[in-house]
Every structure is written in structure tokens, then in C-alpha cells.
C-alpha positions as CSV (number, residue, x, y, z in Angstrom):
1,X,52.4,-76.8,75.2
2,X,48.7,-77.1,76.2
3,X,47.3,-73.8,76.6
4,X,44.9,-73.3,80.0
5,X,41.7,-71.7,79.8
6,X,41.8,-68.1,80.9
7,X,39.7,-64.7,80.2
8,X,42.1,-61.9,78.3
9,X,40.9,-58.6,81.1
10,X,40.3,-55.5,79.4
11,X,43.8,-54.2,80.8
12,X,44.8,-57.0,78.0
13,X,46.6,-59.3,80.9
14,X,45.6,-62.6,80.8
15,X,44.1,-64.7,83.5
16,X,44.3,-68.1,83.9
17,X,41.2,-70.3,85.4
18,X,43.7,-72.3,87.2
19,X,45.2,-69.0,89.1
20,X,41.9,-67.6,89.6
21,X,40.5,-71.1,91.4
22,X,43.3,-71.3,93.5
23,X,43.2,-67.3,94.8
24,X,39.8,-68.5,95.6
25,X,40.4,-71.3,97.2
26,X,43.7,-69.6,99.1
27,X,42.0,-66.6,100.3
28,X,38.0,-66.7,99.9
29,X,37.9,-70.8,100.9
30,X,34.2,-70.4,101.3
31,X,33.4,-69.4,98.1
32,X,34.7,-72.6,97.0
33,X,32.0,-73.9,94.9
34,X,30.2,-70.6,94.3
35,X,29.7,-69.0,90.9
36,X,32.3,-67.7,89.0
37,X,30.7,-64.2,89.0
38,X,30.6,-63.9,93.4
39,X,34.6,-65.5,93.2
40,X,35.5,-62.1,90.9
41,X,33.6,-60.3,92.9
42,X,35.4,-61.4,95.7
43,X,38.8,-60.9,94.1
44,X,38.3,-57.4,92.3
45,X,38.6,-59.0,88.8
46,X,34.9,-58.3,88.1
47,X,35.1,-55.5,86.0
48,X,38.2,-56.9,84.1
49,X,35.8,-60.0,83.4
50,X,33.2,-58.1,82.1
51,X,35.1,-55.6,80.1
52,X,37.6,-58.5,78.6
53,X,37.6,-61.2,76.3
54,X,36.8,-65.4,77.1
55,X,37.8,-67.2,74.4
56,X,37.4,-70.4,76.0
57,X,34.0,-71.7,77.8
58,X,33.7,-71.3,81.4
59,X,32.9,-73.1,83.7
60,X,30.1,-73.1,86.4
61,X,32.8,-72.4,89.6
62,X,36.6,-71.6,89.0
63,X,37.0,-73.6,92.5
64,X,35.1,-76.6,90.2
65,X,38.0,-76.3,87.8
66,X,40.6,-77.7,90.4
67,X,38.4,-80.6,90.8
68,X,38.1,-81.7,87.4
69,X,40.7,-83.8,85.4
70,X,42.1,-80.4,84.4
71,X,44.1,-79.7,87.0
């Protein structure tokens, strides 16, 4: 099993890049594109970002992320 890229929150729940994009991209379509720090902004996960743990680079947009091979 291929593990996704995500960012551990400091609550300790994990959060997928994949599940992030596509909140984004469901309910905040026009921040499709933006950086990731406006899309957490825009879906309260800020302060869990910054707080947590990303063990895995990130990438420029979340949105980006559905775009890529990786999804």
C-alpha cells in the first residue's frame, strides 16, 4: 500500500493532500490554484498545519496535487 502525502495536525489526526485538494476544490473552487496556506485558511485547518508535523514535501497548491500524476 502506497502511502499519500499528508500533514500529521497537532490534534495528532492525519490529513491527507488528496482530501484536502478536493475540500478545496468541492467547497472553495476558487481557490483552486492558490497557495496551500489561503486553502487552510479557508478550511480552518491553519492552525493544525502550523502546530503539526509534514513529513512529506508539499506542494505549491493542494488543488495542484489533483492535477499531477498523483492522483
Amino acid at each position: 500500500m502506497t502511502h499519500e502525502p499528508y500533514f500529521a495536525a497537532r490534534s495528532g489526526q492525519r490529513y491527507t493532500f488528496r482530501s484536502i485538494a478536493e475540500a478545496i476544490h468541492e467547497d472553495h473552487p476558487h481557490l483552486d490554484g492558490k497557495h496551500i496556506f489561503v486553502q487552510l485558511d479557508a478550511v480552518d485547518l491553519r492552525a493544525e498545519f502550523d502546530a503539526g508535523d509534514t513529513p512529506y514535501g508539499l506542494p505549491y497548491s493542494f488543488t495542484d496535487y489533483l492535477e499531477t500524476a498523483h492522483a
